[in-house]
N, C-alpha and C positions, 0 to 999 in steps of 0.2 A: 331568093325570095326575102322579104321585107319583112321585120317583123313590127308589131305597133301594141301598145298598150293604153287603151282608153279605159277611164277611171269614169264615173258617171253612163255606162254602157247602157243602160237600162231606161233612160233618158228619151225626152225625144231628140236632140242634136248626139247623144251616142250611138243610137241604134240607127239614125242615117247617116254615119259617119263609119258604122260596124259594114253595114251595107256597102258600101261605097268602098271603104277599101279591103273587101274582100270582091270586088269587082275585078279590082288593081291587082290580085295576086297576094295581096299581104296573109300572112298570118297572123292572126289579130284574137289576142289576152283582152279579157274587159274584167274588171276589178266590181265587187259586188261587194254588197253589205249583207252579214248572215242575220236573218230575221226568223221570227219563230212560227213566222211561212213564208216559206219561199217562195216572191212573187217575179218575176224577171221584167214584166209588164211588157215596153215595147220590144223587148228583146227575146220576146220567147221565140220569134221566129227563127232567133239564131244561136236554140241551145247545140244544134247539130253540127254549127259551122266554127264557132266560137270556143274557143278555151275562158272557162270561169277562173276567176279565182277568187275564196272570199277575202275583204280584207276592209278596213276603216280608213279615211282619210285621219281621223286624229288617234291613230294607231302607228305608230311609226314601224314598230315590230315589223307589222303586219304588210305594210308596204314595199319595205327591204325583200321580203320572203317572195312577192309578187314580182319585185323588180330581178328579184335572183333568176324566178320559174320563168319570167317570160322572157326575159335579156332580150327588150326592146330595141329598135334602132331607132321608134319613135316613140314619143308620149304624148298623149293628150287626157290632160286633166280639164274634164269636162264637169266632175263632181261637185257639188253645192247646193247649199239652203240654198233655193232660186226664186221663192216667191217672196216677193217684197214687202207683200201684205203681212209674212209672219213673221218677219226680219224685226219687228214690233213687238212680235208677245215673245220671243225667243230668240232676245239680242246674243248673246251668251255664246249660244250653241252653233246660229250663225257665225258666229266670229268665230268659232272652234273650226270647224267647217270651210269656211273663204277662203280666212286668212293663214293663220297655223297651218291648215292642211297643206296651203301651198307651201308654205314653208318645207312640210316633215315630207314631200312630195321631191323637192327642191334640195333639197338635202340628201334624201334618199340617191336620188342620181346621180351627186356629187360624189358618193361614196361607194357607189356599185359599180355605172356606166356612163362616170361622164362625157363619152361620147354620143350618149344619144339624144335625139332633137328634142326638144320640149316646146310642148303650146298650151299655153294658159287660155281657158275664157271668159275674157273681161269684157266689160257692160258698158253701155251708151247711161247706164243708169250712174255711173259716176260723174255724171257731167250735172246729173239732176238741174242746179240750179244756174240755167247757161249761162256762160260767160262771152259766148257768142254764137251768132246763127248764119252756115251750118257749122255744125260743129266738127273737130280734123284731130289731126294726132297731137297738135300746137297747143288745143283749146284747154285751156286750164279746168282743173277738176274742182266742183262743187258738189259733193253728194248728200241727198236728201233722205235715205232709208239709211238704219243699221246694215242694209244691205249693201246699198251701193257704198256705203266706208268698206265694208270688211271686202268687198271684191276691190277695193283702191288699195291696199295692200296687199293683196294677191297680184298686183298688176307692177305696184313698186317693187317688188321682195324678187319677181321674175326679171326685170330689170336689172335689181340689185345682183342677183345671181349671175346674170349675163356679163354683167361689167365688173365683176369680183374675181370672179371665176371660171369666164370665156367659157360659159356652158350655150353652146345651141339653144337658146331659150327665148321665145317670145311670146307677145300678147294679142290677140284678135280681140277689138274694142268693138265687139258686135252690139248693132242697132235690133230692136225686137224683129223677131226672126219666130215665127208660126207656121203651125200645119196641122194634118187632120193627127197626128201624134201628143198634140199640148195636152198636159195636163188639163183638167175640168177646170179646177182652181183659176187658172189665168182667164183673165176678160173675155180674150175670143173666142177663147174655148167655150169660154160660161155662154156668149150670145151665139156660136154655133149652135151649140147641144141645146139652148134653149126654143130657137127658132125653128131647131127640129120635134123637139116635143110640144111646142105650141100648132106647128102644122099638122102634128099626129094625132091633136086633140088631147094630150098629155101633161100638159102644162097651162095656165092662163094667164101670166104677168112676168114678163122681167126685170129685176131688180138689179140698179147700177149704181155707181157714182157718181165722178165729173164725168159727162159725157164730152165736155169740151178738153179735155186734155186731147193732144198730137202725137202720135208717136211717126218713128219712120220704120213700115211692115214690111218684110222679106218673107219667104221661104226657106224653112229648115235646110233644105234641102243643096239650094243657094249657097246657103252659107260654110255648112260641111265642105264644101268644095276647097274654100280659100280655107279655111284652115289647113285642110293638106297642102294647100299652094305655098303658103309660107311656109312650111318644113323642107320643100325645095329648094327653097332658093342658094346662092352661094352664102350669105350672110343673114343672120338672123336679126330682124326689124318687128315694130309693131305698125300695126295697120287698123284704121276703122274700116268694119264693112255695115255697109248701108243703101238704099236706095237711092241717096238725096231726094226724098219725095216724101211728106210726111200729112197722115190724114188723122180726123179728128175721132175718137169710139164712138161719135155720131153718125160720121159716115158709116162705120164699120157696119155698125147697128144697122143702119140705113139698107146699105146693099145684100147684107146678109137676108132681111127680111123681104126684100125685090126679088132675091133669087125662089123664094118660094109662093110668090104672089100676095102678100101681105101687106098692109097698110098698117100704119102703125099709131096711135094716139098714146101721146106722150104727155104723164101726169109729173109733177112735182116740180122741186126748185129748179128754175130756172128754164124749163123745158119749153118748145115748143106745142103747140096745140095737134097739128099733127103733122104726117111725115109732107113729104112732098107728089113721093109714087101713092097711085090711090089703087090700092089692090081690090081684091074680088073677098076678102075677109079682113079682119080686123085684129090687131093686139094692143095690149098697153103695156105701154115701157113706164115704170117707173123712177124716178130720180130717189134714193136713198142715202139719206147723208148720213148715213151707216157707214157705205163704203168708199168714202171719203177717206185720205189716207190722212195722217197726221202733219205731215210736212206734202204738198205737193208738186210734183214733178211735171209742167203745165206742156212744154214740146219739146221735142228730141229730135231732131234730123240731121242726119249726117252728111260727110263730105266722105264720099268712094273714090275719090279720082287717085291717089296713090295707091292704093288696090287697084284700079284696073289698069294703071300706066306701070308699074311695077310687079305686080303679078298676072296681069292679065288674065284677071277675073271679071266677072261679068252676070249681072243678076237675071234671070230668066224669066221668072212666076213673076206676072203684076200684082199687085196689090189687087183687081178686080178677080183676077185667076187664084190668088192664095183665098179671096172671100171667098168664093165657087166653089174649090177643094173642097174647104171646111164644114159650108155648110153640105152641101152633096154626099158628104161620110157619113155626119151624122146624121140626115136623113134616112141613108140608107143604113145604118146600124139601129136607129131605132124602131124603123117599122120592121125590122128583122129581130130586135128582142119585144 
């Protein structure tokens, strides 16, 4: 039996990654932060299957003690400030976090088990400002948050590690990757839950940013996949995964709102008048140049072809199937609270 150590467990890419290889047979440690309530969030499904440990990523102590109790065969460090949005008011602690962690992470295993495999998760949000479209494992890094820097050294220092010190270590350059798991915080999440409580009579306006920014959308789900794929292989590489397909949070908007019969009129900068599907009720989406980020990140779409000709990975949920998830949860979570 396998054993594996995921740091960010409590996540939503941890806890379908917890899932998943306890599918597999693994024994599976997941590394937790002690708070003054203990909240396990997506994980609580799996306080019975899972061994805890508490412990900090900018805690070195604390992660040697983890790496001692669980004497992994794999790791994945999934932990990090992850939304981009606060990577702004809490440059500092992101970077404590990202970058250092992977470090005292990276280190830790050097000095316990450097025989066990490591995966780092690094971001399509380092590409921020492209240098070319789509973007591959080639495409030179331009980032545009405190966040996508402090994850570009978490992605270099993994590297640096590999080739220093022939540690099993690499990087999944993952493209935005959602599900009915995301945080509230993040967009889709915000226009699921929103378009659930505007259909339940709960809500009356959504407020957004650029609606015209691109990303390239997977499934959490998806994605957990290839990160255990690369811990198999004979040699350890980095990889982008991605859909190559990438839609605008107008579509996103758009279809989430079709899935519950909605028509949408769209107030603010630069907005259309209204949507194109003409529903049996009505919303207003608003433009707020509130959430306008400070530097912006305009599209992101990846190139998956050495992920699937090399790992023979392969993406499953469309983009029209991850809308449908999302919004269908939270529907039905909210007319149930």
């Amino acid at each position: 039996m396998k054993t594996a150590l995921i740091t960010g467990i409590t996540g939503q890419d941890g806890s379908y990654l917890a899932d998943f290889l306890l599918s597999k047979g693994y024994s599976v440690y997941g590394l937790v932060r002690r708070k003054s309530k203990l909240d396990f969030n997506n994980a609580e499904h799996l306080k019975d299957k899972v061994h805890f440990i508490f412990g900090d990523m900018t805690d070195q102590a604390s992660l040697i003690r983890a790496m001692e109790i669980a004497n992994p065969d794999e790791v994945y460090n999934l932990a990090a400030q992850s939304f981009v949005t606060a990577s702004w008011e809490t440059p500092l602690s992101t970077a404590d976090i990202n970058a250092i962690g992977v470090t005292n992470i990276l280190e830790t295993i050097r000095l316990i088990k450097p025989k066990a495999r490591f995966y780092q998760a690094s971001t399509s949000e380092m590409f921020g400002k492209v240098q070319e479209i789509p973007q591959k494992e080639s495409t030179p890094f331009y980032p545009r948050s405190p966040y996508g820097v402090s994850k570009l050294y978490g992605h270099w220092i993994t590297k640096n590690y590999r080739e220093s010190y022939g540690l099993y270590a690499c990087s999944g350059i993952l493209f935005n990757h959602e599900s009915e798991r995301r945080g509230e915080e993040f967009v889709t999440r915000k226009i699921s839950t929103a378009v659930a409580k505007i259909k339940c009579g709960k809500q009356d306006i959504l407020e957004l940013g650029n609606l015209d920014a691109k990303r390239d959308w997977g499934h959490s789900e998806d994605y957990i996949k290839a990160m255990w794929l690369m811990l198999q292989q004979e040699t350890p590489d980095d990889f982008v995964i991605a859909t190559g397909e990438n839609h605008s949070i107008r579509e996103f908007v758009e279809l989430a709102f079709k899935e519950v019969d909605i028509e949408i009129e769209w107030h603010g900068l630069g907005a259309k008048e209204y949507a194109t599907f003409k529903g049996t009720d009505k919303a207003v989406v608003r433009v707020n140049p509130q959430f306008y980020r400070p530097a912006e990140v305009e599209t992101l779409l990846g190139d998956p072809s050495k992920a699937e000709s090399d790992l023979g990975w392969k993406r499953e949920v469309s983009f029209l199937e991850l809308v449908k998830r999302m919004v269908d949860h939270d529907l039905k979570w909210i007319q149930k609270s």
